[in-house]
PAKE-860036 format. One record per residue (C-alpha): x, y, z; residue in one letter; residue number from 0. Coordinates in steps of 0.2 Angstrom, whole numbers, plus 2048, in hexadecimal, padded with zeros to 3 digits. Layout:
REM PAKE-860036
+-----+-----+-----+---------+-----+
:   X :   Y :   Z : residuo : num :
+-----+-----+-----+---------+-----+
:   X :   Y :   Z :       A : NUM :
...
+-----+-----+-----+---------+-----+
***
This chain:
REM PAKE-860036
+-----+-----+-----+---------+-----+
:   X :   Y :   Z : residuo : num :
+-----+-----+-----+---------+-----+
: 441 : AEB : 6F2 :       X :   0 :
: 431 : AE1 : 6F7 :       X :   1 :
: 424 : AEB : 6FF :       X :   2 :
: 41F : AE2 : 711 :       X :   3 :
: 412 : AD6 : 712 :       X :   4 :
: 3FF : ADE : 717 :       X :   5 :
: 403 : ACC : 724 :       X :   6 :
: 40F : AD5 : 72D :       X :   7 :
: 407 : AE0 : 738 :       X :   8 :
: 40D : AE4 : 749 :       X :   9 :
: 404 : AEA : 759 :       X :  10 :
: 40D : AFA : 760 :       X :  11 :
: 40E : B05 : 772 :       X :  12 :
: 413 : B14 : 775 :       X :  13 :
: 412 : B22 : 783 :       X :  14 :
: 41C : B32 : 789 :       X :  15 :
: 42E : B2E : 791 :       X :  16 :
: 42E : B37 : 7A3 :       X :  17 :
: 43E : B3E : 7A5 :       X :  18 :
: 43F : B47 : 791 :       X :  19 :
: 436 : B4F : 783 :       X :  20 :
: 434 : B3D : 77A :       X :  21 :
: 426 : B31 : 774 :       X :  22 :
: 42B : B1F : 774 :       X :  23 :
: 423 : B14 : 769 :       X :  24 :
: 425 : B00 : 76B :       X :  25 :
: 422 : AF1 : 75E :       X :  26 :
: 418 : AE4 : 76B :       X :  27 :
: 415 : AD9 : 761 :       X :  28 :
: 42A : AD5 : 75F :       X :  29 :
: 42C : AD8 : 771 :       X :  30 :
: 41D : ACC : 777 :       X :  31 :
: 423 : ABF : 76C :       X :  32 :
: 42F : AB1 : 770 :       X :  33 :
: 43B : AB4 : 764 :       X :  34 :
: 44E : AB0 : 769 :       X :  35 :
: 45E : AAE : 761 :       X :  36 :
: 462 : A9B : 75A :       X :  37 :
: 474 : A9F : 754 :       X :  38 :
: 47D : A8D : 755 :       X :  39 :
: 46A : A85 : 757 :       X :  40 :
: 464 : A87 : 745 :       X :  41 :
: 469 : A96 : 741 :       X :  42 :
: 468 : A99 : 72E :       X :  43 :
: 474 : AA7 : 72D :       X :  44 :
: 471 : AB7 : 721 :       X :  45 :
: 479 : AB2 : 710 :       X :  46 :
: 471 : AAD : 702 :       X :  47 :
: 46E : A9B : 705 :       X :  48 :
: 46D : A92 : 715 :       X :  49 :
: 47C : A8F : 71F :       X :  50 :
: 47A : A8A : 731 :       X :  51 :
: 489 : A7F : 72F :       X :  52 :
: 495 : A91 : 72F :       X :  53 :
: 48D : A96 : 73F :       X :  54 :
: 48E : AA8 : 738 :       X :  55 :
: 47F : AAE : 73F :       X :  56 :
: 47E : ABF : 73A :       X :  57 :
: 490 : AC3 : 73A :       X :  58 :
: 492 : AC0 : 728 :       X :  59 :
: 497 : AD3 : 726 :       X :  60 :
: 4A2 : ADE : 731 :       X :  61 :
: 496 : AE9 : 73E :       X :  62 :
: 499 : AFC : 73D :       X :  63 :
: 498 : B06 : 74D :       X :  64 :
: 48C : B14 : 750 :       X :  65 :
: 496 : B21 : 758 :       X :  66 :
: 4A8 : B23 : 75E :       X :  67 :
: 4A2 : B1E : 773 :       X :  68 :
: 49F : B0C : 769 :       X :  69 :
: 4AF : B0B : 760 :       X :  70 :
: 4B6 : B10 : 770 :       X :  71 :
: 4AF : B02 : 779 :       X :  72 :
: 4B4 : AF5 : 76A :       X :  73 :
: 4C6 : AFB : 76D :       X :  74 :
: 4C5 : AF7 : 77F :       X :  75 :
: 4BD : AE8 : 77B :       X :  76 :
: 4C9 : AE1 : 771 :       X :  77 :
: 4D8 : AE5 : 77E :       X :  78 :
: 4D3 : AD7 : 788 :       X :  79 :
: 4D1 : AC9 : 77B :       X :  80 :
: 4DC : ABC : 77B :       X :  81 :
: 4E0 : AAC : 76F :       X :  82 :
: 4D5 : AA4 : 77A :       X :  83 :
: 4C4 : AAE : 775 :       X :  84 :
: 4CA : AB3 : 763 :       X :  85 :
: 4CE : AA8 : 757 :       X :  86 :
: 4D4 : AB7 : 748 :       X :  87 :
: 4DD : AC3 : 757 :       X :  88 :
: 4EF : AC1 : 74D :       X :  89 :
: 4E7 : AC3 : 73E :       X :  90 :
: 4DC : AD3 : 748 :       X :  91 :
: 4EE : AD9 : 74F :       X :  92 :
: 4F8 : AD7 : 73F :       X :  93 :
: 4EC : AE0 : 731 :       X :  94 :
: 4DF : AE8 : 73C :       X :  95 :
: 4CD : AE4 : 743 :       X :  96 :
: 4C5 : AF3 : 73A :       X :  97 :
: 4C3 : AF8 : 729 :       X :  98 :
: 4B8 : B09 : 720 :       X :  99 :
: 4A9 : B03 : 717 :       X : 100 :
: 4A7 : B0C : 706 :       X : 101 :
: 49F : B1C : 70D :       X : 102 :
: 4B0 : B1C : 717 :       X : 103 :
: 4A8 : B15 : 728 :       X : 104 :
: 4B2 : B0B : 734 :       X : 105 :
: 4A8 : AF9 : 736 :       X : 106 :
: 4B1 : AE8 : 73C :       X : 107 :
: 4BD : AE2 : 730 :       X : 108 :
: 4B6 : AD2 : 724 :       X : 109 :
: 4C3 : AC3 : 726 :       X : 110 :
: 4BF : AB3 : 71B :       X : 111 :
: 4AC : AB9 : 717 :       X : 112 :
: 4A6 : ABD : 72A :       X : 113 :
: 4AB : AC8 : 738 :       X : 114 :
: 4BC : AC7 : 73F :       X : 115 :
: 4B6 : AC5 : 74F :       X : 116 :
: 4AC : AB5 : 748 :       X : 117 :
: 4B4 : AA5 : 750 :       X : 118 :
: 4B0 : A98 : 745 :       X : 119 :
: 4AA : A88 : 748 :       X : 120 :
: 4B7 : A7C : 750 :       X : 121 :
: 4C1 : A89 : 757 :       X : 122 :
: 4C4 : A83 : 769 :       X : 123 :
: 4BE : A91 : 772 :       X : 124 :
: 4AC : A90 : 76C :       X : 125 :
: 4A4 : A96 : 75A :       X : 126 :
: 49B : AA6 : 758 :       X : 127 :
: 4A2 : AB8 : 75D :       X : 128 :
: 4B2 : ABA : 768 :       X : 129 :
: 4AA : AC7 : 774 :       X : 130 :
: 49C : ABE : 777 :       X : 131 :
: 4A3 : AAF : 77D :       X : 132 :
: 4B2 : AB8 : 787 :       X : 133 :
: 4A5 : AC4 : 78F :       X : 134 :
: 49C : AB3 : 796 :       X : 135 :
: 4AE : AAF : 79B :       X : 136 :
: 4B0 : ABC : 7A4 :       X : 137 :
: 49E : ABB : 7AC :       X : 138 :
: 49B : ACC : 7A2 :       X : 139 :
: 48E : AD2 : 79A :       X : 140 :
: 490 : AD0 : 787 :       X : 141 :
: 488 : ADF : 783 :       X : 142 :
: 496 : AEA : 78A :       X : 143 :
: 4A3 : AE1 : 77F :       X : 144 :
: 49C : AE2 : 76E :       X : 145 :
: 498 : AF0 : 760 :       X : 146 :
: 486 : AF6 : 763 :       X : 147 :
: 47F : AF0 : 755 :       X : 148 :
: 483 : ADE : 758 :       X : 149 :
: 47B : ADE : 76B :       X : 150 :
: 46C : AE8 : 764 :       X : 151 :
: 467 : ADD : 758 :       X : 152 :
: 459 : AD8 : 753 :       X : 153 :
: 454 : AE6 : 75E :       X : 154 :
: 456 : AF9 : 754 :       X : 155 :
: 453 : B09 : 75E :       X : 156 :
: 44F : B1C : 753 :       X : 157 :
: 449 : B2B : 755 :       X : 158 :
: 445 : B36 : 74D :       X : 159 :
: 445 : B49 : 752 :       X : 160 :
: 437 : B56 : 74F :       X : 161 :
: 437 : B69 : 749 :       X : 162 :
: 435 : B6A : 75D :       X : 163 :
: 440 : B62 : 765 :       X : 164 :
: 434 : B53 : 769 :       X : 165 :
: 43B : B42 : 766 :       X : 166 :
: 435 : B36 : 762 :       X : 167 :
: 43C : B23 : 763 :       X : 168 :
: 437 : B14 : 75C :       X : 169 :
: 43C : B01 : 762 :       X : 170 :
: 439 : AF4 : 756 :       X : 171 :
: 43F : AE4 : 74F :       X : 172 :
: 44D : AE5 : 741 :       X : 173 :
: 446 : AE4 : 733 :       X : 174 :
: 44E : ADB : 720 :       X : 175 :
: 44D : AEE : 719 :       X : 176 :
: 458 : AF5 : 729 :       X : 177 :
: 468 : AEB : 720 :       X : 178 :
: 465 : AF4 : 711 :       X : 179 :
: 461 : AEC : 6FF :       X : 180 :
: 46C : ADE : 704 :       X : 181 :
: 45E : AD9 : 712 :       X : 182 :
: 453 : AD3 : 703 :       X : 183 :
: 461 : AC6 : 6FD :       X : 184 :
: 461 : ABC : 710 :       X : 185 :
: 45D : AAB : 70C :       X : 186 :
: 454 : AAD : 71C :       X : 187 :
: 451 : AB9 : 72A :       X : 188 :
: 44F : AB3 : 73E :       X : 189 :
: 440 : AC1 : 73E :       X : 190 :
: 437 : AB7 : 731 :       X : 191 :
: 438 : AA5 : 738 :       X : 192 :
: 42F : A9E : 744 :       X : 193 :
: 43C : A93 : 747 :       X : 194 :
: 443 : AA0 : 750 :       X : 195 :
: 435 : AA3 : 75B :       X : 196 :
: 43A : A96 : 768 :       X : 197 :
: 43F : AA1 : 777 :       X : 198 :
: 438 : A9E : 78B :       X : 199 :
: 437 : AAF : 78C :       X : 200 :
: 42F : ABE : 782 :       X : 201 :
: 43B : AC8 : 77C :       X : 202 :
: 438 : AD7 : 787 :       X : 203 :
: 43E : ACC : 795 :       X : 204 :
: 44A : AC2 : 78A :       X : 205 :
: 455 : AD2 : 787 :       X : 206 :
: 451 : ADC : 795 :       X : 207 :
: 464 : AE1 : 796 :       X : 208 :
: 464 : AE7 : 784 :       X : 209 :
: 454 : AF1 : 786 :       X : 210 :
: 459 : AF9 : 797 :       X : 211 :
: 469 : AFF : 78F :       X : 212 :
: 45D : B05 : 780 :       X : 213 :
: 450 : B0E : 786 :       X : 214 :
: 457 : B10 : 79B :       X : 215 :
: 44D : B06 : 7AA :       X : 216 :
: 43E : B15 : 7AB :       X : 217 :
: 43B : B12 : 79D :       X : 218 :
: 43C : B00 : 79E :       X : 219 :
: 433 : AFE : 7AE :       X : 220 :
: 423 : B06 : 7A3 :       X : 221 :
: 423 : AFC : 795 :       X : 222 :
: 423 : AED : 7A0 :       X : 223 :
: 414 : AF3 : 7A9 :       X : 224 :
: 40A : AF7 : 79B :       X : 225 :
: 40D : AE5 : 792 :       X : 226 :
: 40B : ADA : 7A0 :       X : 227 :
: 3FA : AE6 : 7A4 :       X : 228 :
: 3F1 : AD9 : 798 :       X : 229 :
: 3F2 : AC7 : 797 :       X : 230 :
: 3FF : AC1 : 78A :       X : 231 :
: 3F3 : AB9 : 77F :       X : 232 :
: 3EB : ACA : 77A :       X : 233 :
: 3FA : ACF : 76F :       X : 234 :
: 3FA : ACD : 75F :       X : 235 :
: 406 : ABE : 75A :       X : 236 :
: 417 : AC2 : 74F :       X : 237 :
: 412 : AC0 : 73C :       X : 238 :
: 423 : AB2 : 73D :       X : 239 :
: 414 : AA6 : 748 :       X : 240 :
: 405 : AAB : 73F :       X : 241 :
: 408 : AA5 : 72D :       X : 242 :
+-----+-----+-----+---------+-----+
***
């Protein structure tokens, strides 16, 4: 595993949550940049060459759930796809949507080298995931159709817990390493290309639905105050913009 670069340094914010015993700590320089997903507009994907003609994304591998409300939430999810939104829902229906990963966790079942809810390109209800495009069909938010990790990223919430009960919780880009040694194979990495780093909005406002469900509105409303409290050209820029 490479050790990061001494270029990728990050401004950070943190202050007490009102409601709980918890510190939040936030990476401003990700959620001031203008980073924003280009899946389908030069979109490289995460294998070990580029491949923006699969319009993969980062759906190569299946997504695993973080608890059992997420799986909960698939499960309903999947109820209402039909044919039109989901090009492998016989395949889904027939051998199963999920699979055990090898430490026996439930994840997304891999179907021809990506996601089974990966609709490939050409299929005529639109490439890319199948709850993503039926949520927009159904004028829905996407975010309460998919697993957690796939609305999440390239966002990743922890927190950690003190011999006090203090928490403490960090909100910060995802990073190569948080995909595990495999991370370190991608031929590319959206976080790492400025190509990405076309958005009209910083990200804060970019995925303000993601971060409300995140971190709550309080907690929300505050970190919007104390970032728009100084001019936008004072933070410090992504290390993607700088090199």
């Amino acid at each position: 595993m490479s050790a990061p670069s001494v270029e990728d340094r990050h401004e950070w914010l943190s202050f007490e949550d009102p409601d709980e015993d918890r510190t939040w700590v936030f990476d401003l320089t990700f959620l001031t940049s203008r980073w924003s997903c280009i899946y389908g507009r030069g979109c490289q994907g995460i294998l070990t060459g580029p491949s923006p003609e699969l319009m993969q994304g980062c759906c190569t591998h299946g997504a695993h759930f973080t608890d059992t409300d997420d799986f909960a939430g698939v499960v309903r999810a999947v109820s209402r796809l039909t044919d039109e939104y989901w090009q492998h829902r016989e395949a889904g229906e027939r051998d199963g949507w999920y699979e055990l990963d090898a430490e026996g966790s439930h994840q997304t079942r891999v179907l021809d080298d990506a996601c089974i809810f990966l609709n490939r390109p050409g299929f005529v209800g639109g490439a890319g995931c199948a709850f993503h495009v039926a949520a927009l069909a159904a004028g829905e938010r996407f975010i309460d159709w998919k697993p957690d990790v796939c609305w999440q990223l390239p966002i990743r919430l922890e927190s950690h817990t003190d011999d006090y009960g203090h928490v403490t919780s960090m909100l910060r880009e995802w990073k190569r390493r948080d995909w595990g040694e495999g991370g370190f194979e991608f031929h590319w990495w959206c976080l790492d290309s400025h190509e990405a780093f076309v958005g009209e909005q910083p990200v804060y406002r970019y995925l303000r639905d993601e971060l409300v469900e995140m971190v709550g509105e309080a907690v929300y409303d505050l970190l919007v105050g104390q970032i728009e409290a100084r001019r936008a050209s004072s933070y410090l820029p992504h290390p993607a913009v700088r090199r």
